[in-house]
C-alpha positions as CSV (number, residue, x, y, z in Angstrom):
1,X,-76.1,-41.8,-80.7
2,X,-77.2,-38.1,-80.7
3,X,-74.3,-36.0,-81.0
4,X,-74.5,-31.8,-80.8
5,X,-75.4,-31.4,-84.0
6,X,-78.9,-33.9,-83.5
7,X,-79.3,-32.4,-80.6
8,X,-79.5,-29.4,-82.4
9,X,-81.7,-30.3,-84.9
10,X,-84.0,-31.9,-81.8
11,X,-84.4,-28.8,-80.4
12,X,-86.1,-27.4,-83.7
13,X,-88.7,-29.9,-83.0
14,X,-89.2,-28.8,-79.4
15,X,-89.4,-24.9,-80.2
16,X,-92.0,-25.2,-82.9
17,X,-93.7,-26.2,-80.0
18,X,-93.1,-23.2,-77.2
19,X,-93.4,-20.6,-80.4
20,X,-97.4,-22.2,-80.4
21,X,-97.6,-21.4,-77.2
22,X,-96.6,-17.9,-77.2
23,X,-98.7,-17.6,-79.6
24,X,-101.9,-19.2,-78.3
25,X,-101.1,-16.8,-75.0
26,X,-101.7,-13.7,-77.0
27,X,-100.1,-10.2,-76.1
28,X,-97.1,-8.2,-77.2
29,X,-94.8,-9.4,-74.8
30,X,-95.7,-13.4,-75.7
31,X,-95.6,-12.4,-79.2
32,X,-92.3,-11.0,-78.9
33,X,-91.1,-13.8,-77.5
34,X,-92.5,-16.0,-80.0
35,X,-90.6,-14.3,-82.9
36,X,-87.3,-14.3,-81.2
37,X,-87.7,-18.2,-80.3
38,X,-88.4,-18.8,-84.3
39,X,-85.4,-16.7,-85.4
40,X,-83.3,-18.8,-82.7
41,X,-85.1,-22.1,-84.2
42,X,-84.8,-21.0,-87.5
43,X,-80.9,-20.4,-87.1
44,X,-80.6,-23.9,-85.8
45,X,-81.6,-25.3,-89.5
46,X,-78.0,-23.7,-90.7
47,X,-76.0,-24.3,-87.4
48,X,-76.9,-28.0,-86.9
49,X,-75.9,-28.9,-90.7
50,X,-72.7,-26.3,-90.1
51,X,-71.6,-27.5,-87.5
52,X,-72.1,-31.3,-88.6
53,X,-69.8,-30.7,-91.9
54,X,-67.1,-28.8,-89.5
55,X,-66.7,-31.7,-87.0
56,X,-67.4,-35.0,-88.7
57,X,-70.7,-35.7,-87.0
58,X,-72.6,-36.0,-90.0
59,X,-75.0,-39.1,-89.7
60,X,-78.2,-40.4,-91.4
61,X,-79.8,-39.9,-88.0
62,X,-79.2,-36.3,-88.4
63,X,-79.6,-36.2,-92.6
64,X,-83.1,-37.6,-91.5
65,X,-84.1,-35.5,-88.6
66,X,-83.0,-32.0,-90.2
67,X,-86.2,-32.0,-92.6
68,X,-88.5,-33.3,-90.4
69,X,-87.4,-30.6,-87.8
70,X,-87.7,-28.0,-90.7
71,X,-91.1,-29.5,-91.5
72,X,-92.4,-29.5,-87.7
73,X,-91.3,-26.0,-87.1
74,X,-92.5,-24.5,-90.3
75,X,-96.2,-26.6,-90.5
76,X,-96.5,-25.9,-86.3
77,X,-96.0,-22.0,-87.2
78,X,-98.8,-22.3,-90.5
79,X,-101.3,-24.2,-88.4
80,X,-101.0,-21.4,-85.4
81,X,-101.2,-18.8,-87.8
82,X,-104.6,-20.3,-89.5
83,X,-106.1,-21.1,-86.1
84,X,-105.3,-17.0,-85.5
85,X,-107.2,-16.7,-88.5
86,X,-104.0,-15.2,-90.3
87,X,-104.2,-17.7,-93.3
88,X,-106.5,-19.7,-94.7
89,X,-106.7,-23.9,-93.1
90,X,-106.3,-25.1,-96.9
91,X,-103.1,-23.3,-97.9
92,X,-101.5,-25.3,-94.6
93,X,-103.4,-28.5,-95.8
94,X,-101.5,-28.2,-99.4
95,X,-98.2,-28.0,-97.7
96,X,-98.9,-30.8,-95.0
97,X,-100.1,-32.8,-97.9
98,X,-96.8,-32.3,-99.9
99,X,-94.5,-32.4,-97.4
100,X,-95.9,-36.0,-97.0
101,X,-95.8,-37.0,-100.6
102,X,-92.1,-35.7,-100.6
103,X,-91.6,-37.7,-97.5
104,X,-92.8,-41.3,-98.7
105,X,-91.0,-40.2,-102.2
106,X,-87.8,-39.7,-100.2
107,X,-88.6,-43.1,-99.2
108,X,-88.9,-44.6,-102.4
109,X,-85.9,-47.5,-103.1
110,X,-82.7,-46.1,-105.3
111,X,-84.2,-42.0,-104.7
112,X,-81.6,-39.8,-103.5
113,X,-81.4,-36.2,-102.8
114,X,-79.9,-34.1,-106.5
115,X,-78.7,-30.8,-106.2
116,X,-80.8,-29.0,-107.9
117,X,-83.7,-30.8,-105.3
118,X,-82.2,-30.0,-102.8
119,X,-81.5,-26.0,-103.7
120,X,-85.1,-26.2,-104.4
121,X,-86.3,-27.5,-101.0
122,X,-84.1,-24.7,-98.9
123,X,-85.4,-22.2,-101.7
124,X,-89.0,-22.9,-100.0
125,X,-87.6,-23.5,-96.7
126,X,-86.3,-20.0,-96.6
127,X,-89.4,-18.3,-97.8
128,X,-91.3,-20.1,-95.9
129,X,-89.2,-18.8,-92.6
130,X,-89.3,-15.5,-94.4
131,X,-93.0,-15.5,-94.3
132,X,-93.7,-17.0,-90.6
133,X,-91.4,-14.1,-89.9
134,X,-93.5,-11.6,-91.5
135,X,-96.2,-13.0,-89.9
136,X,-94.9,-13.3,-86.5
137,X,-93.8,-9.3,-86.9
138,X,-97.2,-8.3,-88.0
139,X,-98.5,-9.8,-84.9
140,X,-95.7,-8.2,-82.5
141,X,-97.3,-5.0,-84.3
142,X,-100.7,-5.3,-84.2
143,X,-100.8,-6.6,-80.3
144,X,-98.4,-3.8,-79.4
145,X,-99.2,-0.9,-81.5
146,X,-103.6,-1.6,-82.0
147,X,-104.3,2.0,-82.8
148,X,-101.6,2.4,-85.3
149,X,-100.8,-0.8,-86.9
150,X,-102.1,-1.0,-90.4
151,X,-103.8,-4.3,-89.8
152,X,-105.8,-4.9,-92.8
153,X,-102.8,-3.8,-95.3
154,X,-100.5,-5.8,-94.0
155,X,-103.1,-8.9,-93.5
156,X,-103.8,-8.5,-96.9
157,X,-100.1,-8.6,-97.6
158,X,-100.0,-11.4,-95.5
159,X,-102.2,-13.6,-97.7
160,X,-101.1,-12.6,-100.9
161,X,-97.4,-13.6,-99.9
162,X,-98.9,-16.7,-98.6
163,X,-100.1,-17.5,-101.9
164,X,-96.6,-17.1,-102.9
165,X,-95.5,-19.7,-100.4
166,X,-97.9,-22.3,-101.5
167,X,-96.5,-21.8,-105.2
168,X,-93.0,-22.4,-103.9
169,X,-94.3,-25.5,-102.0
170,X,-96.0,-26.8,-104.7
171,X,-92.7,-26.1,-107.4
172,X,-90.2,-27.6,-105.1
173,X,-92.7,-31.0,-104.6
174,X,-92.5,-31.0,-108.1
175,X,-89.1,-30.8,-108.7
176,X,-88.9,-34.4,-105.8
177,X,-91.0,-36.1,-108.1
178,X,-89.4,-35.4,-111.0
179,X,-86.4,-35.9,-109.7
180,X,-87.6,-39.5,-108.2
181,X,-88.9,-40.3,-111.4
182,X,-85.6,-40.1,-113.1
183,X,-83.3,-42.0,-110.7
184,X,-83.2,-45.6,-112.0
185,X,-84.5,-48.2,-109.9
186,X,-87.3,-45.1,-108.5
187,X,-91.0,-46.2,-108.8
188,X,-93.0,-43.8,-111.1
């Protein structure tokens, strides 16, 4: 059953989706509108979880479909910022690629979420926002302000913090596997 909370987290799925569009439709005013629909989206990945825990209406349903909304939103927002040539194609490959190793890790019989993992995964989830923020900003900038905006600084900005994304991808991947590898009963 898909309670307020799911619903919620659904909706995640569906604005990654309109933010691409935005995107792809170019101009200040589209851009604008793209940043404010991912800070709406990305407050839904605290407010469906919140609002869960206050009501009872936590489900596996929901405990399933929070990180594969987080995952939709943040890989739809990497792959419309390399197809803007904003990033490069394989720093959105290495995250695809771990966030489906995590995945099928997740799915591994006896594996189950520690604390530490889990801090770890919001960690990156948050930067990861952070960044598609920055990003989302920069373009807000440069499509309103074209004489002024200090594109090439803040592109190069852009990639060096992206850098620091895939890092954090790559650490928090790490610390699912060897947190997997440690539960008993987990496959190594």
């Amino acid at each position: 059953m898909i309670n307020l909370p799911i619903a919620i987290t659904l909706s995640r799925i569906g604005l990654a989706f309109v933010i691409a569009a935005c995107l792809f439709v170019g101009g200040p005013e589209t851009a604008a509108a793209a940043a404010a629909l991912f800070v709406l989206a990305a407050l839904t990945d605290y407010w469906d979880g919140e609002l869960a825990r206050r009501t009872g209406q936590v489900t596996r349903l929901g405990a399933m479909l929070d990180p594969i909304a987080d995952k939709a939103l943040t890989l739809t927002c990497f792959t419309s910022l390399w197809f803007l040539a904003l990033i490069p194609g394989w720093t959105v490959l290495v995250m695809a690629l771990r966030d489906i190793a995590v995945t099928l890790l997740r799915l591994t019989p006896g594996s189950e979420d520690r604390a530490t993992v889990r801090r770890s995964g919001k960690n990156k989830t948050i930067l990861q926002l952070a960044y598609i923020l920055a990003a989302l900003v920069h373009i807000c900038g440069r499509d309103a302000l074209p004489a002024v905006w200090p594109h090439e600084a803040v592109e190069q900005a852009l990639l060096w913090g992206m850098y620091a994304v895939v890092v954090m991808t790559l650490w928090s991947g790490l610390r699912v596997y060897l947190s997997a590898s440690r539960v008993p009963g987990a496959r190594s």
